[in-house]
N, C-alpha and C positions, 0 to 999 in steps of 0.2 A: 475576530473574523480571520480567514484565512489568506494568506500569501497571495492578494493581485496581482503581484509581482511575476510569481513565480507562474508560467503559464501551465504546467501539469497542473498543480493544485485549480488551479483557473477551470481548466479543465474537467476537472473531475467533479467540482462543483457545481458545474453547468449539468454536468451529463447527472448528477444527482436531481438538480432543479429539472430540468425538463422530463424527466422521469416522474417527478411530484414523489419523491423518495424524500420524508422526512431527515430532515440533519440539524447538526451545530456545529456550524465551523469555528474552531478554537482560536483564539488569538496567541498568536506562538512569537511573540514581539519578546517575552522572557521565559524563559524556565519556570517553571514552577514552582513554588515552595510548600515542604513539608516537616514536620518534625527533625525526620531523618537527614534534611538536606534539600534538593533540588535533583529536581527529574525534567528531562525533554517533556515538554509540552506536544501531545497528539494532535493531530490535524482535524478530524469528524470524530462527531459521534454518529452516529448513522441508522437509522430503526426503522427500516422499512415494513410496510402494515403485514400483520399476521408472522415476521419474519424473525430472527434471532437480531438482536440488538447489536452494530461492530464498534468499536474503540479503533480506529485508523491512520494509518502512518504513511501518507502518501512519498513513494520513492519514486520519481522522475528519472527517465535515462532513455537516451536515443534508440533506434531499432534501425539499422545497426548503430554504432559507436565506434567511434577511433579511427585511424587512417585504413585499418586494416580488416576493417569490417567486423568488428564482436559483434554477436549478434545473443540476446538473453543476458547482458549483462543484470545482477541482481544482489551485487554487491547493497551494504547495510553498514551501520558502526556498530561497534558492542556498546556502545551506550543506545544508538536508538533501539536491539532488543532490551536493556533492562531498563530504561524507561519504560516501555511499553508492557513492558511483562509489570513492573508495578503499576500501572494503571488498570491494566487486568486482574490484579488483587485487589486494590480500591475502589472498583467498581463493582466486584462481585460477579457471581456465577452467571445473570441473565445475559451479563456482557463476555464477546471474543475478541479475543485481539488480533488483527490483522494488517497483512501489510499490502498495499494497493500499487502495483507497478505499473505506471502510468509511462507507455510507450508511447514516444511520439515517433511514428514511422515515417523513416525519410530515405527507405528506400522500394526497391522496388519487394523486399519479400513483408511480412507481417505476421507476429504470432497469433492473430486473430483472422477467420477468414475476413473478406472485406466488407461483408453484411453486417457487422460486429465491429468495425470501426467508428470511432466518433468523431466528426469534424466540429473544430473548435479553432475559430481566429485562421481559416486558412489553411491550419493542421489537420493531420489526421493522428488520433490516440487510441491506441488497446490499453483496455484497462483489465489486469488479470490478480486476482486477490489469492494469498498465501498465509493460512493461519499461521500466527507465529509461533504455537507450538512447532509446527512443521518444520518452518523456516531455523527455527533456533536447533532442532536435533539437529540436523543436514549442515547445518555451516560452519563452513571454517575458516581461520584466520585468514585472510590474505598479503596484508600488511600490516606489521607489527607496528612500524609508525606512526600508521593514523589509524589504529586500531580499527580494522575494516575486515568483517566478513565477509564470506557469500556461499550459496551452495552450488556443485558441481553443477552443472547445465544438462547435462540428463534428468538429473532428479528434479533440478529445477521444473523443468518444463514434464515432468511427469504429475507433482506435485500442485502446480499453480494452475488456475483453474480460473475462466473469464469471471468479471465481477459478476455476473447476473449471476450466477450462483449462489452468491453471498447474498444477493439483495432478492430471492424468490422463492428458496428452500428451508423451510422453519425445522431441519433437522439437520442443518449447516451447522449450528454450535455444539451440538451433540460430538459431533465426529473429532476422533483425538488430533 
């Protein structure tokens, strides 16, 4: 099951449910084990009808963020792209892998118009999906410490694209 806890993930699960968007939300309580080792555990699988199959990694982050107002924050670790990028090989072709950034808008702008906002728990959430081929060309390190990428905020928001996308267009996994 996925992260109660965590009110994105909470979120995004709802806004799947109430949709009647088929899923399985992963119990991410360990890593996983593989021959090779141990990979991040994904958050959905995701298969909406007539639609491309997602493998999902839900990222949570404020709209804006920080004292200073960031706003498209879209920072990632390099482990959760190569975990996810081997899930996308052990899963095979019908499936894409994607990353789900789950805005919780706490201020007054919104990378979503507001007819596209999802109230959840009192919040309000933009949900905008970014295949992770994309994401993985486009990013760069940002900090070496905790090994954390992200891509430039132009691209980003050129690039990243509302979930109903994901979840309506059957030639969404097609696209590189």
């Amino acid at each position: 099951m996925a992260n109660r806890d965590n009110h994105y993930e909470a979120a995004f699960e709802e806004c799947l449910r109430l949709r009647r968007i088929p899923y399985v939300a992963v119990d991410e309580a360990k890593r996983s084990r593989w021959s090779g080792g141990s990979i991040k555990s994904l958050d959905f699988i995701v298969s909406p009808p007539g639609g491309a199959a997602w493998l999902v990694d839900v990222k949570g982050r404020r709209f804006p963020s920080g004292e200073q107002k960031q706003y498209w924050k879209n920072w990632s670790t390099r482990d959760d792209l190569q975990s996810l990028s081997h899930w996308e090989r052990l899963f095979g072709g019908q499936f894409g892998a994607l990353f789900v950034f789950a805005y919780n808008v706490v201020g007054d702008r919104s990378p979503l118009p507001a007819q596209d906002l999802f109230e959840f728990r009192g919040g309000l959430y933009a949900f905008v999906g970014i295949r992770l081929s994309e994401y993985a060309r486009h990013a760069r390190p940002i900090s070496p410490q905790w090994d954390t990428l992200a891509m430039p905020t132009a691209q980003f928001r050129q690039l990243a694209v509302p979930l109903e996308s994901f979840l309506s267009h059957r030639d969404h996994l097609k696209q590189t």
